[in-house]
C-alpha positions in Angstrom: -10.1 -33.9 -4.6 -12.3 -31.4 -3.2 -11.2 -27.9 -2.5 -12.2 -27.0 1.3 -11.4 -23.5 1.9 -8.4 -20.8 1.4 -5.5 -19.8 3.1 -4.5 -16.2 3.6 -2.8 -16.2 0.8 -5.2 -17.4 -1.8 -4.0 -21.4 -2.0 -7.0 -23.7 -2.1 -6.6 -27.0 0.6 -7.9 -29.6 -0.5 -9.3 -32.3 1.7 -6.4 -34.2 2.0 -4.6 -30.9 3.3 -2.7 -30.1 -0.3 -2.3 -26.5 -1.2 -3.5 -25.9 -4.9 -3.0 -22.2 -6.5 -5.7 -20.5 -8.2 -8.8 -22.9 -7.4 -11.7 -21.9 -5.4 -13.8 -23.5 -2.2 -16.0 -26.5 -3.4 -14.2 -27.0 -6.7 -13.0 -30.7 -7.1 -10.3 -31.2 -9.1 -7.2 -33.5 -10.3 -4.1 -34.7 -8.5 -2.2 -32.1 -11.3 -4.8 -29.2 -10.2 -7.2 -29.1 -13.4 -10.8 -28.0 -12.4 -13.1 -31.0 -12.9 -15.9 -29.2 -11.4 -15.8 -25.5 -11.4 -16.9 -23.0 -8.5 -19.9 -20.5 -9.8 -18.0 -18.1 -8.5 -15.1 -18.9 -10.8 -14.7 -16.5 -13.7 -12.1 -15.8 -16.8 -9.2 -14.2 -15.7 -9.2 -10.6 -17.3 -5.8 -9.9 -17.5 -3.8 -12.4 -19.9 -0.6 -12.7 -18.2 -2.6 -14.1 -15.1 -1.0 -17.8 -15.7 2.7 -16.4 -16.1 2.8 -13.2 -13.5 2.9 -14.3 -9.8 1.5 -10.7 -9.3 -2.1 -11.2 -8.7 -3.7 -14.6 -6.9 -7.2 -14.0 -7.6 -8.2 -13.2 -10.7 -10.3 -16.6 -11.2 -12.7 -15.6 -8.8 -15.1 -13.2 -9.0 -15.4 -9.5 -7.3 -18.1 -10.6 -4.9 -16.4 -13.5 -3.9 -13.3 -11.8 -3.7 -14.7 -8.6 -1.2 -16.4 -11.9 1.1 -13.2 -13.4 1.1 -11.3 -10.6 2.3 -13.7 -9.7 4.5 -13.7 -13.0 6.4 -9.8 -12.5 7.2 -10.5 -9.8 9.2 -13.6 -10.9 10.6 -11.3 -14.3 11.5 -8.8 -12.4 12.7 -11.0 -9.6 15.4 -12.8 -13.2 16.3 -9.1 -15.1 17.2 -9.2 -12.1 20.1 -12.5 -12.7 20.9 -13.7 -9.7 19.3 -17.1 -8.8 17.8 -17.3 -6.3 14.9 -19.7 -5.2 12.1 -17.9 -4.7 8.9 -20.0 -2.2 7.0 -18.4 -2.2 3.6 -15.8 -3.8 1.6 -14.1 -0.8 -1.3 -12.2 -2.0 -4.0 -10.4 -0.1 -6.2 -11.0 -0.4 -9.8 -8.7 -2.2 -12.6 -5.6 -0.2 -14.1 -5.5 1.9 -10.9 -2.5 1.0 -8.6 -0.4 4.1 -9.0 2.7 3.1 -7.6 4.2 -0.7 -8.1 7.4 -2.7 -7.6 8.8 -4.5 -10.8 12.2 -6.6 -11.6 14.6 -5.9 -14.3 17.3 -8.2 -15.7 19.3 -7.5 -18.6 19.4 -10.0 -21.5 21.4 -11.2 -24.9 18.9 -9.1 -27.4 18.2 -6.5 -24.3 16.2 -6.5 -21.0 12.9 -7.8 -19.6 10.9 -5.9 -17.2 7.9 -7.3 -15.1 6.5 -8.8 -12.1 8.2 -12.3 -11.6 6.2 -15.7 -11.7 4.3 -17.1 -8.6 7.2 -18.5 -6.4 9.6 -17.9 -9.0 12.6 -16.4 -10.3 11.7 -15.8 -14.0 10.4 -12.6 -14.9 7.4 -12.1 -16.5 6.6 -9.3 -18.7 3.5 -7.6 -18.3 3.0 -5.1 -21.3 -1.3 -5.3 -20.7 -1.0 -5.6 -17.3 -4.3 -4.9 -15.6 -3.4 -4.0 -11.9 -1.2 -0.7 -13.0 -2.4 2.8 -14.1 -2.1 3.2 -18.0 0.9 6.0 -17.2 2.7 3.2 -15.2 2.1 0.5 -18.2 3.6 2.9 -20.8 6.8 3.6 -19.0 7.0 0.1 -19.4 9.8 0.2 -22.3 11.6 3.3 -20.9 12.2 0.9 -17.8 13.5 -1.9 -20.5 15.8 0.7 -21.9 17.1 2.0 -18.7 18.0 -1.7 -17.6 19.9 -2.9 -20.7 21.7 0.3 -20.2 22.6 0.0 -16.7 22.0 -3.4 -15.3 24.8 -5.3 -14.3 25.2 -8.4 -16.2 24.0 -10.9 -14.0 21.9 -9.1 -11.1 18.6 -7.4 -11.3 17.1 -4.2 -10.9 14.1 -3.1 -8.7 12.2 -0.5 -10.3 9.8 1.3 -8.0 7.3 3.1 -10.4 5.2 6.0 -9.2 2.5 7.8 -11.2 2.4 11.2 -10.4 0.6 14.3 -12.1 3.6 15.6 -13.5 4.7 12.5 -14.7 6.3 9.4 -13.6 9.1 8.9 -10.8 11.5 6.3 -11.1 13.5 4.5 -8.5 16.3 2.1 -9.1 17.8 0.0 -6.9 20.3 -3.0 -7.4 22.7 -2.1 -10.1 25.7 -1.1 -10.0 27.4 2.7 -9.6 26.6 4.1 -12.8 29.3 6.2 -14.8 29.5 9.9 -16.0 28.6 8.1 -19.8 25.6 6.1 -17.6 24.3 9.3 -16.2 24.2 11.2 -19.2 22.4 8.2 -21.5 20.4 7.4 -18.4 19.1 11.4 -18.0 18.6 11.2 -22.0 16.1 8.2 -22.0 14.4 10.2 -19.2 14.0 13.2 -20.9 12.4 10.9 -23.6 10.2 9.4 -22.0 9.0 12.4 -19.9 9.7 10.6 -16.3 9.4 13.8 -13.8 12.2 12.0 -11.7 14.8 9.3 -11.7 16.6 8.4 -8.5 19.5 5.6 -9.0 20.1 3.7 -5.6 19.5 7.0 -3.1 20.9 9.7 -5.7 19.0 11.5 -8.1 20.1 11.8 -11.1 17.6 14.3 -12.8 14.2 16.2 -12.0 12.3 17.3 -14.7 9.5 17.9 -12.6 8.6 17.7 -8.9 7.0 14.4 -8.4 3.6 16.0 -6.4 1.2 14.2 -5.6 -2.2 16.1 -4.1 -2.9 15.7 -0.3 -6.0 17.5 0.4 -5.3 21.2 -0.7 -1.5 20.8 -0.6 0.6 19.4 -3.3 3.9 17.4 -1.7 6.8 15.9 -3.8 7.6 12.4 -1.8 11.5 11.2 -1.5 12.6 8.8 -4.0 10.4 5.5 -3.1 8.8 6.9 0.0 5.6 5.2 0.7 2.2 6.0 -0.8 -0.7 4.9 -1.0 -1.6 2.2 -3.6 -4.5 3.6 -5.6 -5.8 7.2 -5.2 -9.4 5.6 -4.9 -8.5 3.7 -1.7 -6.8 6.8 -0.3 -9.6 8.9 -0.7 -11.4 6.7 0.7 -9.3 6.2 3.9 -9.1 10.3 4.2 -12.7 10.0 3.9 -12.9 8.0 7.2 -10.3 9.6 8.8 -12.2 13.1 8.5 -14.9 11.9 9.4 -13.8 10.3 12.8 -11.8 13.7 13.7 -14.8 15.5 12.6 -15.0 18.9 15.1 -11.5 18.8 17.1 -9.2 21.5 17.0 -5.9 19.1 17.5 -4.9 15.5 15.9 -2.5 14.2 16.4 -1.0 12.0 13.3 1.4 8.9 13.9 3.6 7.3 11.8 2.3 11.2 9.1 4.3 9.3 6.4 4.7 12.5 3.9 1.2 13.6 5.0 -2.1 11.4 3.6 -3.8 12.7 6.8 -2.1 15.1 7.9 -2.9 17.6 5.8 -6.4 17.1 5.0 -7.2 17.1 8.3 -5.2 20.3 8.4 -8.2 22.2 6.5 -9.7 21.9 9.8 -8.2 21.0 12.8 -4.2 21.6 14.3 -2.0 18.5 13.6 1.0 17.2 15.0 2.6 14.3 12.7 4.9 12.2 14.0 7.0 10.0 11.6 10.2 8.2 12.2 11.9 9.4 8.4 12.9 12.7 8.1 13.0 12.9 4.5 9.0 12.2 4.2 8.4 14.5 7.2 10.4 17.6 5.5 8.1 16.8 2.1 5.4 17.1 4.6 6.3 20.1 5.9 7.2 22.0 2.3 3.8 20.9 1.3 1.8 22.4 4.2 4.1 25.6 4.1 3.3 26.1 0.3 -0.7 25.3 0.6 -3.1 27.9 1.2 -5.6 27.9 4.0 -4.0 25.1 6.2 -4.2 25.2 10.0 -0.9 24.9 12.3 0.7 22.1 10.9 3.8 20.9 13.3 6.1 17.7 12.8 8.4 15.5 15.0 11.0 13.1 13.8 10.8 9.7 15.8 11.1 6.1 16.1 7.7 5.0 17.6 8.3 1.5 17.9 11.0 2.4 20.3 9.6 5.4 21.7 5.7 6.0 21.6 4.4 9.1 22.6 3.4 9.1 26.4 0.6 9.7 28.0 1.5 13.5 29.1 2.6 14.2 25.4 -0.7 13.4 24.6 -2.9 15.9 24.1 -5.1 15.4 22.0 -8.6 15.1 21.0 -8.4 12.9 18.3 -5.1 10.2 17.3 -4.4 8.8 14.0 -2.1 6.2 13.5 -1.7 4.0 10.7 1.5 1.8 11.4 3.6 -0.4 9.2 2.5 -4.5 9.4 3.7 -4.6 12.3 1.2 -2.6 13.9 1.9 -0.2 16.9 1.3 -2.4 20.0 3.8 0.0 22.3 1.9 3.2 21.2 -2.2 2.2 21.5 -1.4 1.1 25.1 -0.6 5.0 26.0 -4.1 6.1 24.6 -5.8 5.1 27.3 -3.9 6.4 30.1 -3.8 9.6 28.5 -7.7 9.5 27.8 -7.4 10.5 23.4 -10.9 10.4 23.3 -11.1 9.3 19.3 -8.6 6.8 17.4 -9.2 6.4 14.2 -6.7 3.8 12.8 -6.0 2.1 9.7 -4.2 -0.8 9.1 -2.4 -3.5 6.4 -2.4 -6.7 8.8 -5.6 -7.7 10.4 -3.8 -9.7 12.8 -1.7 -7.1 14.5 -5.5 -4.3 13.6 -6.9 -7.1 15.9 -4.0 -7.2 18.3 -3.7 -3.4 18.9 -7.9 -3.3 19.0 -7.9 -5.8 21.4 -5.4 -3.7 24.2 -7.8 -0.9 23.4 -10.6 -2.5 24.4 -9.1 -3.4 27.6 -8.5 0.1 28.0 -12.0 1.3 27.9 -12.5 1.8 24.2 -15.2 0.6 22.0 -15.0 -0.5 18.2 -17.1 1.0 15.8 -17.9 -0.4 12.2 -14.9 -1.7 10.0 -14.6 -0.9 6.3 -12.4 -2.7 3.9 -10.5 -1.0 1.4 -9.0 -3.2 -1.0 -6.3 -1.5 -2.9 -4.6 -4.5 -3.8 -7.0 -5.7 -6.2 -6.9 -9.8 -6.9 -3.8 -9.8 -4.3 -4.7 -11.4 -0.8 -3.6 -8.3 0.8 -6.3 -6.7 2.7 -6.1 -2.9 4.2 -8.8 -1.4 6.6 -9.7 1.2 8.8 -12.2 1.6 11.9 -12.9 4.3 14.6 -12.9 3.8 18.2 -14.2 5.7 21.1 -13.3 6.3 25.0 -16.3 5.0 26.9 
C-alpha cells in the first residue's frame, strides 16, 4: 500500500484509508506496516526509545519535512476559513530542551518505573536517554524512581510534572495517596539528595529548598506547583520576541489569560500592563515578581474567568492586547476588540483551528493578518504553537 498523506496527528493513510504510525507520504509498505520503499525524507530515529515511548510521533522524518508539515496544518487550517496568510518562518527548538514534561510512575516488585507511556498504551516506558527533555530533567530521572517506590500506592500511578528551573528542579506529584508523617520525612530526604528546589505532593508542599524562579524578562518569578510554562526557553524567547515587537512604542498592553507573566513583564520594561488571568495563584507569582524586579513600569493584575467574562469594550483601553488562550482559544473575548478599537493584537496560540477561528471574527471586524511564525516547541510531537500580529484598518 502506498502512504497518501498525514493526519494531524502524525498517522500515515494509506490509499485504502488505513492509519499506519510512523511512516511517511509516498512510502509503500506492507499490510503489517514495514517500509518497502522508504520516503527520502525518512531518517534514523535519534533517540533509541523512539519504538517503545509513545512520546514523540516523528522522529523518522526529517527536520525539514517535519517544519513543512507543521506548517501546512496551519496553513490548512487559516484556508478551512477562507483565509490567506504568509507564514514567514517555522522555529524549532533544539533536542534535550523541553524544560518542563509530564511523566508516569508506577511502583513495581524490585521498585518503580518512571517514563512516558507507549503510543496508545498503558505500559510505561522508561526513558533514561530520552532526547526531548533537558539533561537536568533526565537526571532527576532516578530520584523520581525513588520517590514512587516510596510513595506510590500499590496499584495506581503517579504523575510527575517535572520542571527545570535555575535553582533546580520542581517536582509535582499527583495520584498517590496521602502520604504519612514517615512519607514526608523520607520523601523531603530524597529531595534534599537529589537537590530538587521544590516538591509539591497533590497541592501541598512538602519542602522548598529553593524558589523555583524562572527569568521573565528582568524579573525572576517562582510559579505555583505545576502552573503552566512554556515548553522550551528557546520557543519562549522567541514568542517574547514577537510579542515585543508587535507592542513596540505603546504606553499600555493589556495582557490576557498573563499566566504567571511570559509577557507581561517583559513588556513591562517598556510599556504599562494590565494582566488578566483567571488563577490567582499564577497571578500573585506575577505580581511578587514584578514587585521584586528593578526598572519595571506599572504592572497591575485582575483575577478573572475570561471565557465567561471577557473584558468589554469600555474596559478596553488599550493600545496594544495580548492574549494567548488555552486550546480552546478565546472566541468570546476577540469579538470585543473591535468594538472597542485595540489597535494592535498580537496573539499566540496552541490550536490552529480555534488561531483560525478567532482570526477569522477579527477579520470581520476590520482587522488585517500579518505574517505567521511557527514555533515548534514540541519537537517530533504533532503539536504545533504559533503567533501572528494583527492590525485595525
Amino acid at each position: 500500500m502506498r502512504i497518501e498523506a498525514l493526519t494531524l496527528t502524525g498517522q500515515g493513510v494509506a490509499e485504502d484509508g488505513s492509519r499506519w504510525p510512523r511512516v511517511l507520504p509516498g512510502e509503500e509498505i506492507d499490510g503489517e506496516g514495514r517500509i518497502l520503499v522508504p520516503s527520502p525524507e525518512r531518517v534514523s530515529p535519534p533517540c533509541r526509545h523512539f519504538k517503545s515511548c509513545g512520546g514523540c510521533a516523528m522522529q523518522h522524518a526529517s527536520d525539514g519535512f517535519v517544519a513543512g508539515w507543521k506548517a501546512g496544518i496551519v496553513e490548512k487550517a487559516l484556508t478551512a476559513r477562507g483565509i490567506s496568510a504568509q507564514i514567514e518562518t517555522v522555529l524549532t527548538s533544539p533536542p534535550d530542551s523541553r524544560r518542563r514534561a509530564k511523566l508516569s510512575g508506577r511502583r513495581t516488585r524490585k521498585g518503580a518505573i518512571v517514563g512516558f507511556h507507549g503510543r496508545a498504551s498503558e505500559t510505561i516506558a522508561e526513558v533514561p536517554d530520552c532526547r526531548v527533555i533537558t539533561p537536568g530533567l533526565r537526571e532527576v530521572l532516578p530520584t523520581l524512581e525513588r520517590i514512587t517506590a516510596r510513595a506510590a500506592s500499590r496499584k495506581g500511578e503517579l504523575d510527575l510534572t517535572v520542571t527545570d528551573s535555575p535553582s533546580g528542579v520542581d517536582l509535582s506529584v499527583t495520584g498517590g495517596p496521602e502520604p504519612d508523617f514517615a512519607a514526608i520525612t523520607d520523601l523531603t530526604a530524597i529531595a534534599q539528595d537529589a537537590g530538587l528546589s521544590r516538591l509539591t505532593w497533590n497541592g501541598e508542599i512538602v519542602v522548598t529548598l529553593a524558589d523555583p524562579v524562572q527569568p521573565m524578562g528582568r524579573a525572576q518569578v517562582a510559579p505555583p506547583p505545576g502552573a503552566f510554562l512554556q515548553a522550551t526557553r528557546q520557543g519562549e524567547a522567541a514568542l517574547v520576541d514577537h510579542v515585543r515587537r508587535a507592542a513596540h512604542g505603546a504606553g499600555r498592553v493589556v495582557d490576557l489569560f498573563a499566566g504567571c507573566g511570559t509577557f507581561t513583564l517583559p513588556l513591562a520594561e517598556t510599556a504599562e500592563v494590565h494582566a488578566v488571568e483567571g488563577d490567582g495563584a499564577m497571578l500573585a507569582a506575577l505580581d511578587r515578581g514584578w514587585r521584586m524586579a528593578p526598572g519595571l513600569r506599572r504592572v497591575t493584575t485582575e483575577a478573572r474567568d475570561l471565557f465567561r467574562r471577557p473584558l468589554m469594550p469600555d474596559e478596553l483601553d488599550f493600545e496594544v492586547a495580548v492574549i494567548d488562550p488555552p486550546r480552546a482559544g478565546a472566541e468570546a473575548q476577540v469579538q470585543q476588540f473591535a468594538a472597542a478599537r485595540v489597535s494592535t493584537v498580537a496573539m499566540v496560540s496552541c490550536n490552529p483551528v480555534t488561531f483560525a477561528r478567532d482570526v477569522e471574527a477579527l477579520i470581520s471586524g476590520g482587522y488585517s493578518l500579518g505574517p505567521v511564525t511557527v514555533v515548534d516547541q514540541f519537537r517530533w510531537s504533532p503539536h504545533v504553537e504559533l503567533c501572528a500580529t494583527l492590525t485595525l484598518t
